[in-house]
Residue, then its C-alpha position, 0 to 999 in steps of 0.5 A: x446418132x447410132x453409138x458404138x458399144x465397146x468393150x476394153x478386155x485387158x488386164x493392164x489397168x492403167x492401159x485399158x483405162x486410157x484406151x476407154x478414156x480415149x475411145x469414150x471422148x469420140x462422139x458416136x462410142x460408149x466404151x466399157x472395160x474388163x480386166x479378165x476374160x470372166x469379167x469380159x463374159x461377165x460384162x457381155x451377159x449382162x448386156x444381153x440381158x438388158x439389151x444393151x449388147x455390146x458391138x466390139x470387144x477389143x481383147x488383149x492377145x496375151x490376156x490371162x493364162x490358158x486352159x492346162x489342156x489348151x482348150x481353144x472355146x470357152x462358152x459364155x455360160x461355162x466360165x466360173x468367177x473364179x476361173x482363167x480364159x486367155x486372150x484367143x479362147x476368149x475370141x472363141x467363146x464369145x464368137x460362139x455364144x454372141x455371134x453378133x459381135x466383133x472381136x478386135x485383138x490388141x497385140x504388143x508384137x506381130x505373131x502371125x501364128x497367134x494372129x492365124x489363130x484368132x482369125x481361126x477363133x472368129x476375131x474381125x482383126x489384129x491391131x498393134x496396141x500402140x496403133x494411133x486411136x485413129x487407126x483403131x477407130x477405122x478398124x472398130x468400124x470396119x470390122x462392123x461393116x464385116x471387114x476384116x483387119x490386119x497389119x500389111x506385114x502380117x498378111x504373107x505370114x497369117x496366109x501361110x499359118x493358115x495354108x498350113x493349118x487347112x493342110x493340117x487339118x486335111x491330113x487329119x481328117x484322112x487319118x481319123x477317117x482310116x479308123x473303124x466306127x468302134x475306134x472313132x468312138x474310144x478315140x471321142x472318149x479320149x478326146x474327153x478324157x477318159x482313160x482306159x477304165x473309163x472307156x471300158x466301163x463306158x462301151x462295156x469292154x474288158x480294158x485289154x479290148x480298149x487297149x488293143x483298140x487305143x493302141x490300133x488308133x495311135x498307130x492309124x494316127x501314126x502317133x505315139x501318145x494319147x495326146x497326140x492323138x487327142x490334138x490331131x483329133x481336134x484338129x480334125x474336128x472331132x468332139x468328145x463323147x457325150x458325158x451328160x448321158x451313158x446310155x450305149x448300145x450293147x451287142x457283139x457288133x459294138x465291141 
């Protein structure tokens, strides 16, 4: 018989231990369960190290806090014991790190936007927590045959999220694609963080150039602050700049 490895992430005690209890009594699942999404990374890297990967996680939607700058994927290996991973970063990250795997979102309400989102971050499906268990075993084995899952009252509302999203995302690809190569680079530096000193150390400028330049991208943006633009930055799908090394080119051109 081939098993199903689950995983519980939820940090309600009481209720990811019943819903473990209760998936552990069918024949065919072993079922694990995290109270935290470190603990839940935790649990998939020691898996993968003894070759026990898991199948399914089944993730609470409103786990843990999110990031203080709304960062949607976190890697397996970048969360520290310590730290904090909410419910949809969760999704993302394992989603990045351990493709194989299935994510099912437990909800205590229907939220179409936050269902778009974890569709958005690789989740299989989004189930109401107080599902019958036969329901949610159907969508456990579902999402294993690459289905994906939603309540019928959630289709209409997760397909105009979504509609919306890619619309967004369009119109923010057009803007950032009206910004010159020197301003997509200061706008990748804002996306990581930098503040206007930093910029200008970093791609050897007078902070009154990087100003002019911050000011030339908000305006492009049609924003008014730098996290504005940074949001429509990463809604278009631009990454920070890449702080491991700072080995930049020098030359008039650049500037």
């Amino acid at each position: 018989m081939v098993r199903i490895r689950v995983l519980v992430v939820d940090d309600h005690r009481i209720f990811a231990e019943s819903l473990a209890a209760a998936l552990a009594a069918e024949p065919d699942v072993d079922v694990s369960a995290a109270g935290s999404g470190p603990a839940a990374l935790r649990c998939l890297e020691r898996a993968a190290a003894e070759g026990r990967r898991f199948d399914v996680l089944l993730v609470d939607a409103d786990l843990g806090v999110p990031a203080p700058d709304g960062r949607p994927a976190v890697p397996v290996h970048a969360v520290d014991e310590d730290g904090a991973v909410d419910g949809i970063s969760l999704v993302g990250g394992v989603r990045a790190a351990q493709q194989q795997v299935r994510v099912v979102v437990l909800a205590e309400k229907d939220d179409p936007a936050r269902a778009a989102l974890a569709l958005q971050a690789g989740a299989s499906g989004w189930v109401a927590k107080d599902c019958s268990l036969s329901r949610l075993l159907t969508v456990i084995r579902g999402v294993l045959r690459d289905e994906t899952h939603l309540p019928p009252a959630l289709l209409t509302g997760v397909l105009r999220e979504l509609t919306a999203a890619r619309r967004h995302r369009t119109e923010s690809e057009r803007l950032v694609e009206s910004l010159t190569p020197r301003e997509r680079e200061v706008l990748r530096c804002m996306v990581a963080g930098l503040g206007r000193k930093a910029v200008a150390e970093r791609l050897y400028l007078s902070p009154h150039t990087v100003r002019t330049h911050m000011q030339n991208v908000l305006g492009k943006l049609g924003v008014h602050s730098t996290l504005a633009a940074v949001a429509l930055a990463r809604r278009a799908g631009v990454g920070p700049v890449d702080l491991s090394g700072d080995v930049v080119e020098r030359g008039g051109q650049l500037a």
